[in-house]
Structures are given as C-alpha cells and as structure tokens.
C-alpha positions as YAML, in Angstrom:
chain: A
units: angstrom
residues:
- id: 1
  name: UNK
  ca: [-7.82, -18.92, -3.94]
- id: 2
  name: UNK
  ca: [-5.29, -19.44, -1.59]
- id: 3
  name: UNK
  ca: [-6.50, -17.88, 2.26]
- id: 4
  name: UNK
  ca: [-2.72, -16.06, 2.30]
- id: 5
  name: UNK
  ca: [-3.82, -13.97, -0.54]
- id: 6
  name: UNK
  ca: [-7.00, -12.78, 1.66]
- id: 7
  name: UNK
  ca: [-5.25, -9.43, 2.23]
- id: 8
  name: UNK
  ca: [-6.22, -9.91, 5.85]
- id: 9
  name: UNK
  ca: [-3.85, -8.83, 8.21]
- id: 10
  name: UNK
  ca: [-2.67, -12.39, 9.61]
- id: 11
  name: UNK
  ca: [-0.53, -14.25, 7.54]
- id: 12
  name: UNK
  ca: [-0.66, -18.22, 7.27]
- id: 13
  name: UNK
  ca: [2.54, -19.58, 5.69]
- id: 14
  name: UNK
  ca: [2.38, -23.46, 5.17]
- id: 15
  name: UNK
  ca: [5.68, -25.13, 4.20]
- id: 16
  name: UNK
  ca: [5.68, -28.73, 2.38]
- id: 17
  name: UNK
  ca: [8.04, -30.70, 1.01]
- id: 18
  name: UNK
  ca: [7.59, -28.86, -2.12]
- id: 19
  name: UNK
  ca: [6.80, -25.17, -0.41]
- id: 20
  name: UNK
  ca: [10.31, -23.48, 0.84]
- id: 21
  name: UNK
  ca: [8.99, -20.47, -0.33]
- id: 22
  name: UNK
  ca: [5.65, -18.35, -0.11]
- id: 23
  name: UNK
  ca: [4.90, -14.30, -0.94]
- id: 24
  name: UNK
  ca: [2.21, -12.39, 0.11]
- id: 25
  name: UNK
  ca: [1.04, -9.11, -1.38]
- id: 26
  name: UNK
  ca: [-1.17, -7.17, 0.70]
- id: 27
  name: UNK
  ca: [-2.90, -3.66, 0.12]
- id: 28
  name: UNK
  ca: [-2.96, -0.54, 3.04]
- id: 29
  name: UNK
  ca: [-4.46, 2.79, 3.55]
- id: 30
  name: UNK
  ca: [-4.00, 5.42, 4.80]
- id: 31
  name: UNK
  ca: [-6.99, 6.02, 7.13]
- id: 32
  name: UNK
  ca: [-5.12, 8.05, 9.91]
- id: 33
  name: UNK
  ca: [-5.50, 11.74, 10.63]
- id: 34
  name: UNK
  ca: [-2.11, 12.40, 9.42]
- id: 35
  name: UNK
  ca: [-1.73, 13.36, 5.05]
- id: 36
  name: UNK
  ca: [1.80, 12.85, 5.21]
- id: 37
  name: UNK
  ca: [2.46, 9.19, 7.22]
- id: 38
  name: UNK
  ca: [5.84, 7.16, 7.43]
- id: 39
  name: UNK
  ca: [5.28, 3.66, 8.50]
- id: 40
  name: UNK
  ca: [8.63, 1.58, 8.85]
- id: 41
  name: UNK
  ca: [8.42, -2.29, 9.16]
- id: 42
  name: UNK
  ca: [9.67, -4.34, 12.37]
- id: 43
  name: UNK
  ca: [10.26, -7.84, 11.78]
- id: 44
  name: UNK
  ca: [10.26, -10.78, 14.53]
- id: 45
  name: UNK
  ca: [10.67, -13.58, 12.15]
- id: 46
  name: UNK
  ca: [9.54, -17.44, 13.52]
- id: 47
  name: UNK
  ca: [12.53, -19.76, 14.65]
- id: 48
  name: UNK
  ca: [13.77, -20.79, 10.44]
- id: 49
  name: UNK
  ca: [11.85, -18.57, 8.81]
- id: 50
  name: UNK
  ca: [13.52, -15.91, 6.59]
- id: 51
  name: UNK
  ca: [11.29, -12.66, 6.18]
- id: 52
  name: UNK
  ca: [11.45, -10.16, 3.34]
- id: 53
  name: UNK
  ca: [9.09, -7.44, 3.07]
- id: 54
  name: UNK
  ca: [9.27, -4.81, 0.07]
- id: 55
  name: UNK
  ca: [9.06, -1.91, 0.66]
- id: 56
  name: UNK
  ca: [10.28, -2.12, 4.29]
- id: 57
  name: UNK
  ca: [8.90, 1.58, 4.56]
- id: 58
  name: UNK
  ca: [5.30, 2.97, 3.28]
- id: 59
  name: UNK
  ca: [4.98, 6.77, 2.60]
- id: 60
  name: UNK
  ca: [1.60, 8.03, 2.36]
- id: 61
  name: UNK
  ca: [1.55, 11.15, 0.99]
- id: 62
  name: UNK
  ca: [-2.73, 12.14, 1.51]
- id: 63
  name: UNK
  ca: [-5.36, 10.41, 2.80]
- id: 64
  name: UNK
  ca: [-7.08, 7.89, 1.42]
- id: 65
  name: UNK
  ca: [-3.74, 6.74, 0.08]
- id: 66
  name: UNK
  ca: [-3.75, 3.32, -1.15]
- id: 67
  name: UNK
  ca: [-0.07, 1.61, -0.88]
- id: 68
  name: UNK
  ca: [1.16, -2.18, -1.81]
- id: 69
  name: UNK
  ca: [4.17, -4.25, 0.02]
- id: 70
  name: UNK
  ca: [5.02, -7.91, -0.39]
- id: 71
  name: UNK
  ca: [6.41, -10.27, 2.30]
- id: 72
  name: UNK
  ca: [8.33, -13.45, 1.21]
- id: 73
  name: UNK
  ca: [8.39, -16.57, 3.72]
- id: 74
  name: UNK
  ca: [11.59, -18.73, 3.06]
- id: 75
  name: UNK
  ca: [11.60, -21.66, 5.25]
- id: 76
  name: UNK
  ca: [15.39, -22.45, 6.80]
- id: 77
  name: UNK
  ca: [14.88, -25.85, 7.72]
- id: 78
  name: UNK
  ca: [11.94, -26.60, 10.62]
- id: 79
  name: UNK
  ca: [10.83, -30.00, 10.26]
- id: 80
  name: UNK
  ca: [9.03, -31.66, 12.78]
- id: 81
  name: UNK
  ca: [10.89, -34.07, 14.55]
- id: 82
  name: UNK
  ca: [14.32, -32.20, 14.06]
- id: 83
  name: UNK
  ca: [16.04, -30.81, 17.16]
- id: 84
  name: UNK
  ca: [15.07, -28.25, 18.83]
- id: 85
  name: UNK
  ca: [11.97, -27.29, 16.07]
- id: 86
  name: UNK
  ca: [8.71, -27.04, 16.31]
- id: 87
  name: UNK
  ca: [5.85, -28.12, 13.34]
- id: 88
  name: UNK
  ca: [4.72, -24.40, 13.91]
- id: 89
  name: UNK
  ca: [6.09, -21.17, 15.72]
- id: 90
  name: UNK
  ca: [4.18, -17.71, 15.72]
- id: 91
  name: UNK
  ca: [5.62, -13.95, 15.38]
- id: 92
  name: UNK
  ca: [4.55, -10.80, 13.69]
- id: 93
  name: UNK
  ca: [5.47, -8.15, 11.27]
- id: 94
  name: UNK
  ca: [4.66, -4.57, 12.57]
- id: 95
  name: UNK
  ca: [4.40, -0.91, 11.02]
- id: 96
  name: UNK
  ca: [4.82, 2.01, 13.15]
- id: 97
  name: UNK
  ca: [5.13, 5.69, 12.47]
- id: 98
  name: UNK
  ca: [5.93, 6.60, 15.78]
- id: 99
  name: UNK
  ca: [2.62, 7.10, 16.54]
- id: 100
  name: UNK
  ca: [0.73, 4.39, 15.54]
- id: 101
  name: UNK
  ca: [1.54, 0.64, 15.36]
- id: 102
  name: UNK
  ca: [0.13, -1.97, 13.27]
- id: 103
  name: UNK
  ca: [0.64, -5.51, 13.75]
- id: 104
  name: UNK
  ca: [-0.12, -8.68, 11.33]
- id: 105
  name: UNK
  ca: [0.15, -11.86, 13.27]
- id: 106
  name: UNK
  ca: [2.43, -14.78, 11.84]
- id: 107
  name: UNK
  ca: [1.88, -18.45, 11.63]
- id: 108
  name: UNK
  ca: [4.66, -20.75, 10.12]
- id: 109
  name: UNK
  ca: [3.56, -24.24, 9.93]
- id: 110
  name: UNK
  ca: [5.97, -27.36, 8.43]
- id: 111
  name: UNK
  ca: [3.91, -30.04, 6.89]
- id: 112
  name: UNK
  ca: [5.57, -33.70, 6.86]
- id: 113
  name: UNK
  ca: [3.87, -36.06, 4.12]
- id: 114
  name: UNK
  ca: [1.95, -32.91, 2.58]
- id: 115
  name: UNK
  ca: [0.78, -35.31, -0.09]
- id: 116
  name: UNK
  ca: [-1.70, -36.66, 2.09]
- id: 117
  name: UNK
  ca: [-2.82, -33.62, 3.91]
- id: 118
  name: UNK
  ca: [-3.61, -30.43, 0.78]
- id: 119
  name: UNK
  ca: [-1.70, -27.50, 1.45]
- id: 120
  name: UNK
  ca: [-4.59, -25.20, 0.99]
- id: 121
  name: UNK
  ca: [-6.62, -27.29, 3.84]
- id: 122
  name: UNK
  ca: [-3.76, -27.10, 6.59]
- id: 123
  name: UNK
  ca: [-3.50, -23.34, 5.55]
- id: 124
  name: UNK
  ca: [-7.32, -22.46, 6.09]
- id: 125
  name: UNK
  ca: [-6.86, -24.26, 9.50]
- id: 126
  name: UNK
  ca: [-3.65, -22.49, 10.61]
- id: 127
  name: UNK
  ca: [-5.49, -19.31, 9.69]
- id: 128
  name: UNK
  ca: [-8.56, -20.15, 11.46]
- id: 129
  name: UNK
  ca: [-6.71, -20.83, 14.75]
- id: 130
  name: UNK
  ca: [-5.11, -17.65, 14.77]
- id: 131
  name: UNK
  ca: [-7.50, -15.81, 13.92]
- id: 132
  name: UNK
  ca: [-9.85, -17.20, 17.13]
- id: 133
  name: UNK
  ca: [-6.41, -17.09, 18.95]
- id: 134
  name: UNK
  ca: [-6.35, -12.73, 18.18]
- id: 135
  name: UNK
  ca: [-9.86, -11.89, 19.14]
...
C-alpha cells in the first residue's frame, strides 16, 4: 500500500522521473457540535506544485457525517539542482468553517535517479519526518 493512501492527515507526495502526478483520496467526519457544517478548502501549494482538491467545499449535513475529497499533486518542474528549487518544500491544505480549522501538512519531495532509490521507500521517509516534525 502506498503510505499517501493512509488517510492520515499529512500528505507525502514523491515525484520521480516517472511520477508528475499523484492523487490522494481521503475520508472526514463530521465530529463537531454543529449538524449542519461548511468547511471550504485553503490551499498554500509548495514552490511547482499544482494542487487540486475536489470538492473544494464539504457540507455536512448531521453528525456523524462521513464525506470524501481528492487532492491531485502535479509537479511543475522542481528538480534538484535547478535554480532556485529545492529537492523538497512543505505547505498545507486547510478546511475552515469559520469556526474551526483543520490543517493537513504537505511534503513535496523530487527524486533524481528514482530507479535506484523505490518510490514507496523515500515516501515512508518523507512521511516519517513530518510526522516527528508536527508533534
């Protein structure tokens, strides 16, 4: 299984030279005091990263109200080595109702000769880091 799919709130996006693209479907609910919740999503995207969450708004209409989005990754360049880019930048995507905020961390990491390094390893160890990095 691949650690993004987890449905923990961090996401770890690894990019190799094969990997320009990588979706993540994670499950919420509703465990607020509120029945009727609006959560609309913020996006600070990592330096060449293009993020695309769907929905970009979750209406809960009860408690107890289980709710799906998906968030595509696309990377826009961010090699190591290339000018002015890092091999990994960090952000977040956050859902607020006004009242409440929610907020998955974001790791982006660019892998250079991924053939000898397996994409699932570097992800575990991305995810790993920030997850020691968040406590």
């Amino acid at each position: 299984m691949d650690p993004g799919n987890l449905n923990y709130p961090p996401f770890s996006v690894v990019f190799g030279s094969n990997t320009d693209v990588v979706t993540y479907k994670r499950v919420v609910k509703n465990v607020g005091g509120s029945a009727d919740a609006v959560y609309q999503v913020k996006v600070t995207a990592p330096p060449n990263v293009e993020i695309n969450v769907s929905p970009n708004k979750l209406v809960f209409s009860a408690r107890n109200t289980t709710l799906f989005y998906e968030v595509t990754f696309s990377s826009a360049g961010g090699l190591e080595g290339s000018v002015g880019v890092k091999s990994h930048e960090f952000r977040s995507i956050e859902w607020s109702n006004g009242d409440h905020l929610v907020r998955s961390p974001i790791a982006a990491r660019w892998l250079q000769g991924s053939m000898d390094t397996p994409l699932y390893e570097s992800a575990i160890g991305v995810l790993i880091r920030l997850l020691l990095c968040t406590k």
